[in-house]
Each structure stands twice: as structure tokens, then as C-alpha cells.
VOGU-3710 file (C-alpha; in Angstrom, 3 decimals, decimal comma):
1> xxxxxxxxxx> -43,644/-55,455/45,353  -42,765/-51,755/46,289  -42,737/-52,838/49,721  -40,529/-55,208/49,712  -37,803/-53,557/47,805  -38,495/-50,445/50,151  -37,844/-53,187/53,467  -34,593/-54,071/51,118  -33,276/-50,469/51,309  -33,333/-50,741/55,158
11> xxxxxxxxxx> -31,695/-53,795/55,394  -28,522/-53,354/57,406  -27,361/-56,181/56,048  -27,744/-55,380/52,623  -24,561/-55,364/50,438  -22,914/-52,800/48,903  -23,450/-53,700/45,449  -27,169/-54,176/46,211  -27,209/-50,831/47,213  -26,408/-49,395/44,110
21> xxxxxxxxxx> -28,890/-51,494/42,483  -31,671/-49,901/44,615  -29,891/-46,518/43,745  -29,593/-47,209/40,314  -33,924/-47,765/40,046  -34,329/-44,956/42,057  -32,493/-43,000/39,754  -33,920/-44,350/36,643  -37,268/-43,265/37,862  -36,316/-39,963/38,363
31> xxxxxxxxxx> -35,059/-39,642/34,287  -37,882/-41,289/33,240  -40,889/-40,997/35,462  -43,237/-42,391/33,481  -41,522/-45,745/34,019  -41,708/-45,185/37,212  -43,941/-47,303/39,188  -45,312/-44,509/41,744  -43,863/-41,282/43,015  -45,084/-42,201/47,005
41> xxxxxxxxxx> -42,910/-45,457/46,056  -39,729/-43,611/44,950  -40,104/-41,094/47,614  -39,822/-43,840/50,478  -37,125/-45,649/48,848  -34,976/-43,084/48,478  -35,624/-42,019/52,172  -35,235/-45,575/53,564  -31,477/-45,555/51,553  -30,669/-41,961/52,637
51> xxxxxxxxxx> -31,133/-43,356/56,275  -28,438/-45,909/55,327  -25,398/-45,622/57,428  -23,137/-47,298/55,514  -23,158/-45,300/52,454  -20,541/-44,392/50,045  -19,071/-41,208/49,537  -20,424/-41,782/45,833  -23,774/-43,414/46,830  -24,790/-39,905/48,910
61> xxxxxxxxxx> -23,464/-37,940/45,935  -25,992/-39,786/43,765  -28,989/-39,919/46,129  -28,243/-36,601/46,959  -28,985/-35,336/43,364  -32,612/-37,040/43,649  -34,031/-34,215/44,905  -32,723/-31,290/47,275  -35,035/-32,626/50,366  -33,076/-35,977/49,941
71> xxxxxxxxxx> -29,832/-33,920/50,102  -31,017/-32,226/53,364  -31,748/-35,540/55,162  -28,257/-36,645/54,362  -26,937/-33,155/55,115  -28,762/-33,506/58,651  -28,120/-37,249/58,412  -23,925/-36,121/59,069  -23,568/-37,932/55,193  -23,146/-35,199/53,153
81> xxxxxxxxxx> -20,379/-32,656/53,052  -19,559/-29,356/51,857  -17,520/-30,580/49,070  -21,347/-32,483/47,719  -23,043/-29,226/47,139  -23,160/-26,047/44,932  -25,745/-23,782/47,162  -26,280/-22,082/43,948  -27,782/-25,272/42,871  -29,264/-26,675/46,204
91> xxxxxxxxxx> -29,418/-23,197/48,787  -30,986/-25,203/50,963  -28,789/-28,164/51,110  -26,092/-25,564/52,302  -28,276/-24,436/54,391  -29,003/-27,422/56,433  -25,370/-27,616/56,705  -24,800/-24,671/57,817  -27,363/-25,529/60,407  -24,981/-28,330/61,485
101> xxxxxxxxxx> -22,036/-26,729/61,630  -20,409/-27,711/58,147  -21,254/-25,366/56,153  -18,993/-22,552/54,587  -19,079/-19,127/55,666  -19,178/-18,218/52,335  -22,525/-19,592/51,456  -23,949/-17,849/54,045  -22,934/-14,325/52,749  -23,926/-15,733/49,224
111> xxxxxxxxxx> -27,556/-16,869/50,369  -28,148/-14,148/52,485  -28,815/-12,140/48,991  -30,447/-14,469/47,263  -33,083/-13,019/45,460  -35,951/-15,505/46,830  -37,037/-14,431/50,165  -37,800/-18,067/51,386  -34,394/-18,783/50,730  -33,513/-16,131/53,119
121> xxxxxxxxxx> -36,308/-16,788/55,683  -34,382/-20,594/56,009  -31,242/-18,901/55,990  -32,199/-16,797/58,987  -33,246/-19,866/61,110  -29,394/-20,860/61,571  -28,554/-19,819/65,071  -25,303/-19,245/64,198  -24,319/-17,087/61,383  -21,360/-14,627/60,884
131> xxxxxxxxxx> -21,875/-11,287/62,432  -21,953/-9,892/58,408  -24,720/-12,674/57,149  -27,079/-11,057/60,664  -26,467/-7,969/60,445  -27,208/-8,088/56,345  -30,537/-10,474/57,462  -31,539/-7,570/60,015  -31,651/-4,892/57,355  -33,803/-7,253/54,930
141> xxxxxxxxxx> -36,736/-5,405/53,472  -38,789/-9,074/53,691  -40,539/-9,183/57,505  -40,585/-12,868/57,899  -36,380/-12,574/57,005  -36,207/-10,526/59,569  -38,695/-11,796/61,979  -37,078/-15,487/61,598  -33,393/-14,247/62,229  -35,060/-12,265/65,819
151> xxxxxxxxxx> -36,224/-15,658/66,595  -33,069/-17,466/66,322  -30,110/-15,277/66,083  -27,564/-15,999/68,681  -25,745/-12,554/67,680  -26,861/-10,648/71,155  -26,354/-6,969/69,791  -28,448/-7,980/66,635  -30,819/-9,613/68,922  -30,492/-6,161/71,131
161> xxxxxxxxxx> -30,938/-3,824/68,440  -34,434/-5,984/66,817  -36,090/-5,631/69,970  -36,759/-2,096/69,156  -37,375/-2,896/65,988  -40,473/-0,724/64,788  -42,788/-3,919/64,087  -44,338/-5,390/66,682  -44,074/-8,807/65,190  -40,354/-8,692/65,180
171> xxxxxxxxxx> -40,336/-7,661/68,520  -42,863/-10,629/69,599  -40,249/-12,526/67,720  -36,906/-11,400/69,671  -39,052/-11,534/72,945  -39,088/-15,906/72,186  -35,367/-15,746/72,265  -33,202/-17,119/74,517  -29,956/-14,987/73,345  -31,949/-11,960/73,289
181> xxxxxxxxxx> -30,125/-9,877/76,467  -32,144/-9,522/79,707  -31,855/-5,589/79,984  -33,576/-5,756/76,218  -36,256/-8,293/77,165  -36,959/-5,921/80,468  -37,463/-3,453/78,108  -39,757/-5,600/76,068  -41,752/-6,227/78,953  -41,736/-2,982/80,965
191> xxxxxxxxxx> -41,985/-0,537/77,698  -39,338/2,099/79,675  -37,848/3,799/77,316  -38,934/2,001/74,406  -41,080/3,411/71,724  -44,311/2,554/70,814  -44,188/0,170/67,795  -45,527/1,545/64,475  -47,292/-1,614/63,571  -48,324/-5,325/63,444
201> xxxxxxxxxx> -49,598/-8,261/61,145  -53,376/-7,154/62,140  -53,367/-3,061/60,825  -50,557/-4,389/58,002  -53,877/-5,881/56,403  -56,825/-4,644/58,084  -58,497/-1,066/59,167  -58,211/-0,749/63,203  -59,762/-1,341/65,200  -60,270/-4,779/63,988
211> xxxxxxxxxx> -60,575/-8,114/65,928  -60,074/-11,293/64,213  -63,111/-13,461/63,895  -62,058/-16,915/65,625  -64,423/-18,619/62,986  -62,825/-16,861/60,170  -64,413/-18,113/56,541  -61,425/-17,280/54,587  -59,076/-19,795/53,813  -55,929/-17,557/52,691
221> xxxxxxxxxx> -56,613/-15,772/56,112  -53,181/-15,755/57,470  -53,580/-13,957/60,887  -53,453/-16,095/64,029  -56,375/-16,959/66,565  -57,164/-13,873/68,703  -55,641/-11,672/66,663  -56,878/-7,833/67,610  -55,749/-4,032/67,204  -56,837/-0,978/68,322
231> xxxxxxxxxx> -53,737/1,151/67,367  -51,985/-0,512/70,147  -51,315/-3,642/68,413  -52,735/-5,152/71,126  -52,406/-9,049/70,768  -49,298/-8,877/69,590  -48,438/-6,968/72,426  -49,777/-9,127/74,969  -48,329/-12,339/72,687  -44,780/-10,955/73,475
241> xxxxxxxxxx> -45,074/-10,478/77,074  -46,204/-14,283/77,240  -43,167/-14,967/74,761  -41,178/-13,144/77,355  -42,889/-14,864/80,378  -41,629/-17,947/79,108  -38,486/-17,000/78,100  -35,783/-17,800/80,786  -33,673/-15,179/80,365  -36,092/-12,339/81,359
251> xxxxxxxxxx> -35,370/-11,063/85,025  -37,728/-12,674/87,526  -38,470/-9,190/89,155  -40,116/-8,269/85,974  -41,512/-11,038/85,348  -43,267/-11,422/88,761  -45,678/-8,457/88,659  -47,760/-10,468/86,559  -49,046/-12,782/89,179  -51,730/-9,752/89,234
261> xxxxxxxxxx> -52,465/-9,717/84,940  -55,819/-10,118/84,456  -54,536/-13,188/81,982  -55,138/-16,278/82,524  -52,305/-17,226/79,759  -49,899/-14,725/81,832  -50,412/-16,056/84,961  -50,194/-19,461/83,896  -46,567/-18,951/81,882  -45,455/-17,108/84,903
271> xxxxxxxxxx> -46,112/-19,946/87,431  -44,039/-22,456/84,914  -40,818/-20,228/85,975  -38,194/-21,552/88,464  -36,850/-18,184/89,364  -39,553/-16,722/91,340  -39,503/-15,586/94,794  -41,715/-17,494/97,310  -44,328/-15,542/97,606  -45,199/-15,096/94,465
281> xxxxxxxxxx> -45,707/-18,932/94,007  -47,878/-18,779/97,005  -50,276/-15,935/95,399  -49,931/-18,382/92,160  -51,234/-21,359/94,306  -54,458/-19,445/95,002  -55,014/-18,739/91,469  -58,461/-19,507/90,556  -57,574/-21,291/87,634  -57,124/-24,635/87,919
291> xxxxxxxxxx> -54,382/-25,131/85,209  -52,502/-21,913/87,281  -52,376/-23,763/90,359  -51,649/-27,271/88,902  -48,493/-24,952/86,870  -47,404/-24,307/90,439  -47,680/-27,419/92,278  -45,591/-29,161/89,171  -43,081/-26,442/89,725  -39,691/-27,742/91,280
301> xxxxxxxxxx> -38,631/-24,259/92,239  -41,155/-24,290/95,073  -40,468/-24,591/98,345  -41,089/-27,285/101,251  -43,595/-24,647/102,962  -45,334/-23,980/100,146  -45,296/-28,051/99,130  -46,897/-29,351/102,787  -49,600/-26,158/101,933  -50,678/-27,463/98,561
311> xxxxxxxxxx> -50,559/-31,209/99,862  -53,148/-30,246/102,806  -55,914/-28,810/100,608  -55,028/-29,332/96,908  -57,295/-31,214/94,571  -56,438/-33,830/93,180  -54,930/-32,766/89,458  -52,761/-30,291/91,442  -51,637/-33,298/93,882  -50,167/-35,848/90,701
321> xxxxxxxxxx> -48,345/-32,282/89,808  -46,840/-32,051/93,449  -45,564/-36,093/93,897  -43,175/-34,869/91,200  -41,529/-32,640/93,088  -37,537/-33,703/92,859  -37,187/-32,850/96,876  -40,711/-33,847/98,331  -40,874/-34,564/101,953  -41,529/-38,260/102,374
331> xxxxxxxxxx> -43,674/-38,109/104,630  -45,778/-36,167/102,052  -45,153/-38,745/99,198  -47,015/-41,452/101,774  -49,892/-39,226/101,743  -50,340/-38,318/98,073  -49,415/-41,881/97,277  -52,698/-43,014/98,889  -54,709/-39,787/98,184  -54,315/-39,900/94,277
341> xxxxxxxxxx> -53,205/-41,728/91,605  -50,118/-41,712/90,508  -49,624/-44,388/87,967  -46,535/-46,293/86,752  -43,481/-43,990/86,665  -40,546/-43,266/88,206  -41,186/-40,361/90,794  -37,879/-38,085/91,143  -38,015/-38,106/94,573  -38,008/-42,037/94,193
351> xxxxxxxxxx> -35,040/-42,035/91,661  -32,745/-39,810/94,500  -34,098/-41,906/96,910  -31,207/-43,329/99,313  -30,982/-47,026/100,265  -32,084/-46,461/103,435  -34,958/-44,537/102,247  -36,194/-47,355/99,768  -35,583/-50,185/102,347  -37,706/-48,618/104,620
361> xxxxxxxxxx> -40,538/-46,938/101,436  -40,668/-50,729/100,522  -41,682/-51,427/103,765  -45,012/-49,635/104,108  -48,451/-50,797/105,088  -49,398/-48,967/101,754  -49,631/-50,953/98,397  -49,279/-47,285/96,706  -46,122/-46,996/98,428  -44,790/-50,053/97,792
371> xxxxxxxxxx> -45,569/-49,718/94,239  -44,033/-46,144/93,701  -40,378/-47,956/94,963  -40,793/-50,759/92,579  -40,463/-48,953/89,739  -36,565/-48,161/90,420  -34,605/-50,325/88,500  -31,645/-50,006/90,258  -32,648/-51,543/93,845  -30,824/-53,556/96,458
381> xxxxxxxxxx> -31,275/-57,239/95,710  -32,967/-57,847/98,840  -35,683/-55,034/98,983  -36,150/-56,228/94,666  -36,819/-59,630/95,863  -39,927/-58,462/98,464  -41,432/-55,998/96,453  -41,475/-59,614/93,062  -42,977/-61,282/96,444  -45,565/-59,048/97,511
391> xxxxxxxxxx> -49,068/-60,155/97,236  -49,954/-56,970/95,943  -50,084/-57,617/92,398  -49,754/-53,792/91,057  -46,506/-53,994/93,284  -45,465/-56,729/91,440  -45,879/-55,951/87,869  -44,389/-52,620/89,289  -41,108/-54,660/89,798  -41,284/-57,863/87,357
401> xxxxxxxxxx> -39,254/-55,517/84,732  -36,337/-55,297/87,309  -33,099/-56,612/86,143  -31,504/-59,277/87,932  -34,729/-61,207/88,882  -34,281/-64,937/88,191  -36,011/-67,332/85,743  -37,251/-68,952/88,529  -39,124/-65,912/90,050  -40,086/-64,581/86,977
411> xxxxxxxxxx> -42,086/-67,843/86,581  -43,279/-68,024/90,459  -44,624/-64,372/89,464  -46,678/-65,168/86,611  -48,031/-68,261/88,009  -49,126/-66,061/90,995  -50,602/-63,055/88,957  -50,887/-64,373/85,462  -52,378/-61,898/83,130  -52,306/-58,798/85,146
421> xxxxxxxxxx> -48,187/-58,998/84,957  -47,318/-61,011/81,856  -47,235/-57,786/79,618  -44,285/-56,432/81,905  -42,856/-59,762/82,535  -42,144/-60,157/78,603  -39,689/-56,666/79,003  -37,687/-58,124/81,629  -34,271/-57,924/80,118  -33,232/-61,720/81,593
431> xxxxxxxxxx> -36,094/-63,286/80,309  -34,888/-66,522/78,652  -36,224/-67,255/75,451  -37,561/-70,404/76,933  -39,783/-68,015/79,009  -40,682/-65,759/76,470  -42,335/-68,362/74,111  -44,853/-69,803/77,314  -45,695/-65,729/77,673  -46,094/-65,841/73,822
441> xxxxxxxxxx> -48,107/-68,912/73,858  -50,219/-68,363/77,249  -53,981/-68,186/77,447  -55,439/-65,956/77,456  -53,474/-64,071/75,106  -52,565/-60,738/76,353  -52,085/-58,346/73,321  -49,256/-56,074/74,794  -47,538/-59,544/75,964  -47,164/-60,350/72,358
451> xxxxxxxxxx> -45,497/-56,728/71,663  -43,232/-57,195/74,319  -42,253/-60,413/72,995  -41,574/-59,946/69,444  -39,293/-57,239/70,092  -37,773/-59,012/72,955  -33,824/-59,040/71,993  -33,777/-62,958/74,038  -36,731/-63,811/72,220  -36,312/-67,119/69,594
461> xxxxxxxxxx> -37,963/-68,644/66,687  -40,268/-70,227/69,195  -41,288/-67,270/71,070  -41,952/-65,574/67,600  -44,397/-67,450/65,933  -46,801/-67,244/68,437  -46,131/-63,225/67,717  -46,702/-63,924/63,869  -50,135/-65,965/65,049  -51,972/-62,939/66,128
471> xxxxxxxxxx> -54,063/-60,653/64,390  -51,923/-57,737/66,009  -50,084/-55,753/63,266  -47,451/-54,786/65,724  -46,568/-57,675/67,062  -46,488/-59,443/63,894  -44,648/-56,463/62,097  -42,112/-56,301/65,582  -42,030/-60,530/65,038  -40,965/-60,275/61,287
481> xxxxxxxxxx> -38,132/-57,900/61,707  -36,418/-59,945/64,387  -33,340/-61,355/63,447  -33,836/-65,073/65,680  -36,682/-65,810/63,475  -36,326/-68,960/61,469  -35,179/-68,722/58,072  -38,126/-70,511/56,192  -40,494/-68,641/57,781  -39,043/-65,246/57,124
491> xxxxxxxxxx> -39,022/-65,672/53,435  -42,379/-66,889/53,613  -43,750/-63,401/55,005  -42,287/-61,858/52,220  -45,400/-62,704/50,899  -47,286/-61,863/53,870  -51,554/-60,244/52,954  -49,665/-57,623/55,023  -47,407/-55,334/52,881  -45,917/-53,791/56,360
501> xxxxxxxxxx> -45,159/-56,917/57,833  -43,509/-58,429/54,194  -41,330/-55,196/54,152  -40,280/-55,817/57,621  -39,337/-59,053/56,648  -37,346/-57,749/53,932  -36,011/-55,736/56,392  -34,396/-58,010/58,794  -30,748/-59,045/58,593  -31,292/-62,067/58,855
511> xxxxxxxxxx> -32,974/-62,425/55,124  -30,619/-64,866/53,107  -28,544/-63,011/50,772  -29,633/-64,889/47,601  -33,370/-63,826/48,590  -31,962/-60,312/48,573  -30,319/-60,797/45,413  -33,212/-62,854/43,718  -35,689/-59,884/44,739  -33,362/-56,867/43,467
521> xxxxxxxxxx> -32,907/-59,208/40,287  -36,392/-59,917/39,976  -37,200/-55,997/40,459  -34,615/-53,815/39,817  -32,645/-55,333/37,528  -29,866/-53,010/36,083  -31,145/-50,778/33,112  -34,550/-52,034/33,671  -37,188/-50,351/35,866  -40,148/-52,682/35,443
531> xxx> -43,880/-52,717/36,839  -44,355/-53,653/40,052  -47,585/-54,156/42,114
//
């Protein structure tokens, strides 16, 4: 019954006392793990009552001294505090939070010489450390310390100062950085007045000129995919100009020259960027790489010239890129509406939309159109209303999710379209629960109908059984978690042939309280960790 005492831990409705039952077993398997049914079993049920939100000030003390990854959920989980840890005892409890903010300075100076180096590496990842812990980080004799704290630091003269740091790996490191200062990543990029770097991760561990074999036999072969050096340290090289390509803070007038690299992976991180000037998209949208030009016509940066030019002539992966372009001519949205296929989402140029736009969008000749405005959910009652009647039915399961719709067009709808729209019917927030059970128990069944259902927050008892009738695991799982079921038959999945769908019934709030207490008693009983199956 692991499961089920693992649903139990979720239970928001759990009590308090229960709680420390569950803690207490936990705990009792940690002293004594060979009465401890399974470690995968502890493992989850400490994680599903670390999760808890309701714990004690005592309860995360305890749960914390499981094991130090439990005490870095709650750390990140805003539980613990810095009173809860010694970072002699848990470094990287205090680190996490650190990470968060609520960590003491101290720590950091402490754990900034600790003598393991992965203790250090962590350390390094926190963005924001005093200007003693980075600069005492930046002198570390360990690499990957030092690499790590180029990556994140938010120190800007420590960033500064690593980008001329003598490895090239450190400097591939500080080009990924945000905080790093734009006149240092220019120099990254450009090379003026920067020296050559001395080395890299290839010629640390292998004679040059060496290029890494992409089908490399060894296992404990630690250097990445196209990994090369000729004394140049040539990948990594090229590795931090894309790092700096895609870094926002490099200046677009050095970033632009490379709409001539001979790199495909260059080109392509340079036509991502919003800072460009015109023309440089427009030598981008010739690119003879598809994934360059599709880059381009995604890019909101561009402008409308460049947007009607790609619309006239591009092909058709590059013309889904351009409908979401946040100010697209409509006119041009018409045509790529009926010249490719969009799908089901929300366009931006749809979401800024003005009413007078939509009324007259919602007008068109063009199902495609049509269907593109139904998928606001935010429209004027009256334009709503057409698009539920339109006897275009991918219109209309566009729009059956709309709020505000009424029971009684809900139902006109599905007796219209029937299967092609009772999936999206089912996640209409005013669905009654009257509704939801004739989706639940219409035929044919419509798996994703079920789904929508049995996590429907109107749905009732009725609606759910159907749910718990299927041979979909989600929709019986979703159905068995839902607090409307009916009492009887939740307790009777507890001993659902389907341990995820029991737990989620021991899960649910809903679960009487003497079930609760008979299962803790039954499992966990104080002083007594017994066998479970």
C-alpha cells in the first residue's frame, strides 16, 4: 500500500497530527532501513510531504534532516529558513538559500573555501554573491569554480575581468552572460585588444591538432560534440561567439557582421536577435538555410517591408513563423490564414486585435479567418455568438471554450457538430455539470472529452463515473482526485488494479477522515514501520 500512503501525504486535507504520523514512518525508515519497505517508496513520500504547504516549523525541521536534497526542496519550497541549517552540515542547503535570497552572507564566505570543489562549483551558480565570495570564486584554482561563477555572476567587473581570463572555456562561459558588460563581450567577439587565450578543454587533454570523433567509444569522454583544436582552440572559439550571438547584451553592430559567417549556427543565432538593423534581416531572409530564414520570419523585430516580402514568396514553414508577427498587416494575416496552416492558437496580432478589427475578421468569406478570431476569449458577445453559430465546424470548436456561452448553445453546438467539438466543449468554464455528464456519457466516446471532464471544476459525481468507466488512465486518475466524486466510490478506488489512480484517490480532499486515519493506523502506526505491498 505504498501508494496509497504516498496519495495520503498529498492530501490537502490531511490533518496535522496525520502528518506527523507519515513523518514519523518516514523517519523510522531512515534509522532503520532495513525495516524499511523500499527506498523509491521513502523517497516519494518524503517529497510528496516536503511539497506540503501547511507544514510546521517543526515538521520541515524534521523532514529536513531526511536527507540534504529534501532540505533543498523545502529551502526552494520558501519552508525552510536560515535558522534550520548548519552549512557546515548541509553546504548545500545554504546554498539553495542563498540562491533565494535567505541565506547569510556569512555562509557564503564560509563555503566559498570549502575544501570540496563541487561545493564551490554550486556555490558559484548563485547570481548574487558578495563582491568578497566572487572575487575569492574568480581566483579558484578549480576551472569549473571558476567557469560556473563567469556563467552566472552578476558582479560586472568580475564578469569584466573573466572575459580575459586566459582559458578559453571561461571565456565561452562569461560570453553566455547576460551581466557580462557590452564593451567586454565586443571584445569577446571582435578579439581587439584581447589576447589570444592559452588554452581550452580539447589541448587540456589531448595533443593538437585534435578533432573530436562525434562517435566517440569512450564512455568517461568528457569533451562536447564537435569539439576541435588546432592551437587556436578553435570550437571553443567559435562556441563563444554563438554564446555571444545570443546573448542580448552584445552590441548589434558587432553582432551583425556575421550575417556573412560561413556558419550556419552563426547565422541562425544572429537572425533570432531583435536589435538588428533592416537590412541585415533582409540579407538573413535570403539565407539558404531554411531554419535561417524561418529564424527571421518568426522575428518580431522585423519590419512591415520586409514582412509583405517574406509573405509574397516564402514557403510555407517560414509563413506559420510570419502569422506570429505581434504587428502583421491584416491584410497579410487573410492571406497566410488561407495559404498555410496555422492551427489552434491565439495569434498576437489577434490578441491586440481592436473591436472593430475582430467584428469585421469574424466577418470573412474565409473559414481560416474566422477560426483564427475565435480563439480570443475575450470577444464582444455578439461577434462570440456568430462565430458558436457558424456552420464551419473548426470555427466552432475554435469558439465553444469561450466564456459566457449559454447552456443552451453549448448544447445547440454539440448537437450540430457532435464529436468534432465535444473535447473543447467539456473545457468551457460554464459548463453545468448536468452538461458535462451527457459529454461524459455520449457515444461515441471521445477520449480527450473524458479528460476534459474529469478535471472539469463543475463536473459532479455523475459526470465522473463515466470518467472512472474508461480504460483511459488519465481520465480515470483526473476522475479519482476530484473532490465532487461520491464518497462510496472514492474509497472504493482505494483499491483500484491501478496503484496511480488508488493514490489519487487517497489524494483527494474529499477522502473521509476516518479512512485517512484507518489507513495511517493500518500502515504507519506509531513506533511501528510494518511491510507493506
Amino acid at each position: 500500500m505504498n501508494h496509497l500512503l504516498c496519495g495520503l501525504a498529498e492530501n490537502p486535507a490531511l490533518p496535522a497530527r496525520l502528518v506527523d504520523r507519515l513523518i514519523a514512518l518516514a523517519m523510522a525508515g531512515v534509522e532503520v532501513p532495513a525495516r524499511c519497505p523500499s527506498p523509491e517508496f521513502l523517497d516519494e513520500l518524503v517529497r510528496n510531504l516536503a511539497d506540503r504547504a501547511d507544514l510546521s516549523p517543526a515538521q520541515v525541521r524534521t523532514l529536513a534532516a531526511h536527507h540534504e536534497h529534501t532540505a533543498i526542496q523545502l529551502a526552494y519550497g520558501g519552508t525552510l529558513t536560515a535558522a534550520d541549517v548548519d552549512p557546515k552540515v548541509q553546504p548545500y542547503a545554504a546554498i539553495a538559500l542563498l540562491d533565494e535570497g535567505r541565506g547569510l552572507p556569512e555562509w557564503a564566505r564560509l563555503l566559498a573555501v570549502d575544501p570540496d570543489p563541487d561545493v564551490r562549483w554550486k556555490l558559484a551558480s548563485v547570481p548574487q554573491l558578495p563582491p568578497d565570495v566572487s572575487e575569492t570564486l574568480a581566483a579558484d584554482l578549480d576551472l569549473e569554480v571558476v567557469g560556473e561563477l563567469a556563467l552566472w555572476t552578476t558582479n560586472e567587473a568580475v564578469a569584466a575581468r573573466l572575459a580575459r581570463h586566459p582559458h578559453a572555456e571561461v571565456r565561452y562561459a562569461t560570453a553566455r552572460n547576460e551581466s557580462t558588460p557590452s564593451t567586454a563581450l565586443a571584445t569577446l567577439v571582435t578579439g581587439a585588444g584581447l589576447a589570444p587565450a592559452r588554452s581550452c578543454l580539447v589541448c587540456d587533454s589531448r595533443d593538437v591538432p585534435f578533432v573530436h570523433d562525434p562517435y566517440c567509444p569512450d564512455a568517461d569522454c568528457s569533451l562536447r560534440a564537435g569539439a576541435a583544436c588546432d592551437g587556436t582552440h578553435d570550437s571553443t572559439v567559435h562556441e563563444t561567439w554563438l554564446g555571444a550571438l545570443r546573448n542580448p547584451a552584445t552590441p548589434s553592430e558587432v553582432a551583425a557582421p556575421f550575417a556573412d559567417s560561413p556558419s550556419m549556427l552563426l547565422r541562425w543565432a544572429l537572425a533570432e536577435r531583435t536589435d538588428l538593423p533592416q537590412d541585415v534581416y533582409a540579407r538573413l531572409a535570403r539565407d539558404p538555410v531554411p531554419g535561417v530564414r524561418q529564424a527571421v520570419a518568426g522575428n518580431p523585430a522585423i519590419d512591415e517591408g520586409l514582412v509583405r516580402t517574406l509573405a509574397a514568396d516564402a514557403a510555407r514553414e517560414e509563413l506559420r513563423a510570419l502569422a506570429g508577427h505581434p504587428r502583421l498587416p491584416l491584410d497579410v494575416l487573410v492571406r497566410l490564414a488561407g495559404a498555410t496552416r496555422i492551427g489552434p492558437t491565439l495569434l498576437p496580432r489577434i490578441a491586440s486585435a481592436t473591436v472593430a478589427e475582430l467584428v469585421d475578421l469574424a466577418a470573412s468569406a474565409d473559414a481560416s479567418v474566422r477560426m483564427l478570431v475565435a480563439e480570443r476569449r475575450d470577444l464582444p458577445d455578439e461577434v462570440r455568438d456568430a462565430l458558436a453559430d457558424d456552420p464551419d465546424a473548426a470555427v466552432v470548436k475554435a469558439v465553444v471554450p469561450h466564456p459566457g456561452l449559454s447552456e443552451g448553445q453549448l448544447r445547440a453546438v454539440v448537437a450540430r457538430h457532435g464529436v468534432r467539438v465535444l473535447a473543447r466543449a467539456a473545457t468551457n468554464p460554464d459548463a453545468s455539470g448536468g452538461l458535462l455528464a451527457e459529454l461524459a456519457r455520449h457515444e461515441p466516446s471521445v477520449r480527450r472529452t473524458m479528460r476534459a471532464v474529469a478535471t472539469h471544476p463543475n463536473a459532479g459525481s455523475e459526470a465522473l463515473l463515466p470518467c472512472l468507466a474508461t480504460d483511459d488512465e488519465r481520465a480515470r486518475r483526473g476522475a479519482a482526485a476530484h473532490p465532487a466524486l461520491a464518497v462510496p466510490v472514492l474509497v472504493g478506488l482505494l483499491d483500484d488494479a491501478d496503484a496511480d489512480v488508488a493514490q489519487a484517490a487517497a489524494a483527494n480532499p474529499s477522502l473521509p477522515l476516518s479512512v485517512m486515519e484507518d489507513l495511517v493506523r493500518r500502515y504507519a502506526e506509531p513506533g511501528v514501520t510494518r511491510p507493506v505491498s
